[in-house]
C-alpha positions as CSV (number, residue, x, y, z in Angstrom):
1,X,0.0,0.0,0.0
2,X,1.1,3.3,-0.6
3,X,0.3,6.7,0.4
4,X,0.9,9.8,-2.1
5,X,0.5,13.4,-0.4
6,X,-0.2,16.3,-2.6
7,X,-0.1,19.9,-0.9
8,X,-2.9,21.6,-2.7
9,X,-3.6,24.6,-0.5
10,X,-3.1,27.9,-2.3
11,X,-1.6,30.9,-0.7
12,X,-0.5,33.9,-1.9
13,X,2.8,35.6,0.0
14,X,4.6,39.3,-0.5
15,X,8.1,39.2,-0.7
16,X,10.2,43.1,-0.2
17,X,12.8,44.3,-1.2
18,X,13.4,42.7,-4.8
19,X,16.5,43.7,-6.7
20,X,15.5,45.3,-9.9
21,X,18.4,45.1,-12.8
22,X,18.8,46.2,-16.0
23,X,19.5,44.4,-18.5
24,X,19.4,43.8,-22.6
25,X,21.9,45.3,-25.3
26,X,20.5,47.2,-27.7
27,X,21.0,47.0,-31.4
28,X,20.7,50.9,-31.7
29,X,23.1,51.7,-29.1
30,X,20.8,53.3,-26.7
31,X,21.5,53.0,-23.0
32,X,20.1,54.2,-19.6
33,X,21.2,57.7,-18.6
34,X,22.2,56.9,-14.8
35,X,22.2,53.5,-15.5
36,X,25.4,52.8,-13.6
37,X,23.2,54.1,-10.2
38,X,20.0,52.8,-11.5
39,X,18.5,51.5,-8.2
40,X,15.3,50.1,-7.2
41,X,13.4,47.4,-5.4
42,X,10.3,46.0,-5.7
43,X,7.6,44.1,-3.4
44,X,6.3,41.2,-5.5
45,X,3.0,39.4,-4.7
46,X,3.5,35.4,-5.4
47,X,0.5,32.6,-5.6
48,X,0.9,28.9,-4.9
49,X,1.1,26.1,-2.3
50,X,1.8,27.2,0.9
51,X,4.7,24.4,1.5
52,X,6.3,26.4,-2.8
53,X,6.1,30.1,-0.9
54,X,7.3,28.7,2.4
55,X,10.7,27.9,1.0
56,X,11.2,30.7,-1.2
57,X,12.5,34.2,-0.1
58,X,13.2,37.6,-1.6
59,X,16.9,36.4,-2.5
60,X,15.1,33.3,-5.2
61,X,13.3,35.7,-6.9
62,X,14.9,38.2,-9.8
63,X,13.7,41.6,-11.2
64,X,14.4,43.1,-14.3
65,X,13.7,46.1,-16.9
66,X,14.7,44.7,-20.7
67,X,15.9,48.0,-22.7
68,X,16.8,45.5,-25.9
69,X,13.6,46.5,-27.8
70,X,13.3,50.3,-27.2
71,X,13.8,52.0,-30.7
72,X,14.0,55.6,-30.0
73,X,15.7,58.1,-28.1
74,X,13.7,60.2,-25.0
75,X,11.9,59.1,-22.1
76,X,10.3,55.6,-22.3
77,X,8.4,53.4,-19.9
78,X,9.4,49.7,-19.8
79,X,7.8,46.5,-17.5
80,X,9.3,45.4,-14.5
81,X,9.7,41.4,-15.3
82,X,9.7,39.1,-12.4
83,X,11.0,35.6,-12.4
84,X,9.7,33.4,-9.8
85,X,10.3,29.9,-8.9
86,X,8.5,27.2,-11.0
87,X,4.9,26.3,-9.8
88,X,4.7,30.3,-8.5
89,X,2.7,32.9,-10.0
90,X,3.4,36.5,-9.7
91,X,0.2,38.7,-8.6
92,X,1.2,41.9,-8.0
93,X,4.1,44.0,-8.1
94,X,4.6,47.0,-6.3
95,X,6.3,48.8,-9.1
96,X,4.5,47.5,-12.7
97,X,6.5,49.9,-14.7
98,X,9.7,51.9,-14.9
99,X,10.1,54.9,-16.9
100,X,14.1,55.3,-18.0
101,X,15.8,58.5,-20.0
102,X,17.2,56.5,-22.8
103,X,19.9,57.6,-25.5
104,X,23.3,57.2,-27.3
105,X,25.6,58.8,-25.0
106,X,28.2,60.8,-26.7
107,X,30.3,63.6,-26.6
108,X,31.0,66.9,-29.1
109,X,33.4,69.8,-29.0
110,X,31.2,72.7,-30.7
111,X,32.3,76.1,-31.5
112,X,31.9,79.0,-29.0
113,X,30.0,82.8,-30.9
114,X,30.7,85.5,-29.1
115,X,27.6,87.9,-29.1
116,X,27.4,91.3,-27.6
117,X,25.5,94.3,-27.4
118,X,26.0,97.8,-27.4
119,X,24.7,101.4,-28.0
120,X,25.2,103.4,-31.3
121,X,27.6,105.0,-32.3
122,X,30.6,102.8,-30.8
123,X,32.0,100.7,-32.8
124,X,33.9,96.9,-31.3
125,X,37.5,97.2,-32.9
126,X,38.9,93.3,-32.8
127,X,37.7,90.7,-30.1
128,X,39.9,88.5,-29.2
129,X,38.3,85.5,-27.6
130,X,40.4,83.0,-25.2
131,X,37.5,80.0,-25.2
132,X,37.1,79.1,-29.0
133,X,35.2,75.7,-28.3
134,X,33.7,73.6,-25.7
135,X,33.0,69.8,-25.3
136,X,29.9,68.8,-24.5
137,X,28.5,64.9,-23.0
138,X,25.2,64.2,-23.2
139,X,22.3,62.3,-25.2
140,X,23.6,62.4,-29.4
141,X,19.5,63.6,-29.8
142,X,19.8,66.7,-28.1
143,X,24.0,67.5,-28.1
144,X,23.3,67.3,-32.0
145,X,21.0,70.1,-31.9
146,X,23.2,72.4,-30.0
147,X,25.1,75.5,-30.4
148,X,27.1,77.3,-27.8
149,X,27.5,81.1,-27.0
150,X,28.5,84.0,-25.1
151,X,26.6,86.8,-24.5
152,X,28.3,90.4,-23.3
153,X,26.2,93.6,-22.6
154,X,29.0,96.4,-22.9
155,X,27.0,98.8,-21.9
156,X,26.9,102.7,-23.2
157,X,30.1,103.9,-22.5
158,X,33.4,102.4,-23.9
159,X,36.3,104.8,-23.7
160,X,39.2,102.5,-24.1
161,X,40.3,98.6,-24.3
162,X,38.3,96.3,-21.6
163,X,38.2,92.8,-20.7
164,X,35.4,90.6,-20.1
165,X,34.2,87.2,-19.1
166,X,31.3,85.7,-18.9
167,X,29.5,82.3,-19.5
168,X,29.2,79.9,-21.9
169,X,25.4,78.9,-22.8
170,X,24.0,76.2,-25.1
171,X,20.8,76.9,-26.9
172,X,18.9,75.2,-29.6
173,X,20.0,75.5,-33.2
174,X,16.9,75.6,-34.6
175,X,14.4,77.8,-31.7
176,X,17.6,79.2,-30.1
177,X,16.1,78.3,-26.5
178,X,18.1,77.5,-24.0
179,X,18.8,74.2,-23.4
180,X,19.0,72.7,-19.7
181,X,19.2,69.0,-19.6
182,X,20.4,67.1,-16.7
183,X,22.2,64.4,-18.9
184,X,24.1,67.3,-20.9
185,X,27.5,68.3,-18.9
């Protein structure tokens, strides 16, 4: 005679603190601005028998966002994808969806106008500029776009030679707004 046991009772457990990763290559070239301090954790929801979730714990279960099929450059929002243990389904996760900054990261040295502004009826004899480029890092979509420049006011009065300095700004090519991005340095 023999005697087969089947544990059949359902239950459903939440497991903290799951390690989300990114992962994927992608064939355009496009990776994760901050990737390298990407960091979140997830709580994930699990269904099955209650002897499957009694062995498992956060450590046996794996998170990830796939970035191999995004196809353009900007903000896009991506799954979280849990794997759990076989005979486990997920429920719920705390965090569905992750929404990444995604470009090719590059860099471009771009040439530095000087622009300046004064009253009629002076006249600017030769300008002699120490800073004729700068290099810029950032997403290729918006570093292609940019052009760099310095603006001077010189004001009304000019009785002899002057000095000044000022800052560099990048605006767009095409609008000629400023440009403020946190992935351009």
């Amino acid at each position: 005679m023999y005697a087969i046991g089947y544990d059949t009772e359902m239950a459903s457990e939440t497991y903290n603190g799951v390690v989300v990763e990114i992962t994927g290559v992608n064939t355009n070239g496009y990776t994760v601005a901050d990737g390298d301090s990407f960091s979140l954790s997830v709580d994930v929801r699990l269904a099955g028998t209650r002897q499957l979730l009694s062995d498992v714990e956060a450590a046996d279960l794996s998170a990830y966002v796939d970035i191999s099929g995004v196809t353009g450059p900007g903000l896009t929002t991506l799954p979280v994808t849990i794997v759990a243990p076989n005979g486990a389904t997920v429920e719920s996760v705390s965090v569905p969806n992750v929404t990444l900054y995604v470009d090719v990261f590059t860099s471009r040295t771009i040439k530095v106008d000087v622009e300046n502004t004064y009253s009629s009826p002076y006249t600017i004899g030769q300008i002699k500029q120490d800073a004729y480029v700068v290099t810029v890092y950032g997403p290729e979509s918006i570093i292609n776009n940019l052009e760099a420049y310095a603006h001077f006011d010189l004001g009304t009065v000019v009785t002899g030679s002057f000095t000044v300095s000022g800052n560099i700004q990048l605006r767009d090519v095409v609008t000629k707004a400023p440009v403020s991005n946190p992935y351009v340095t």
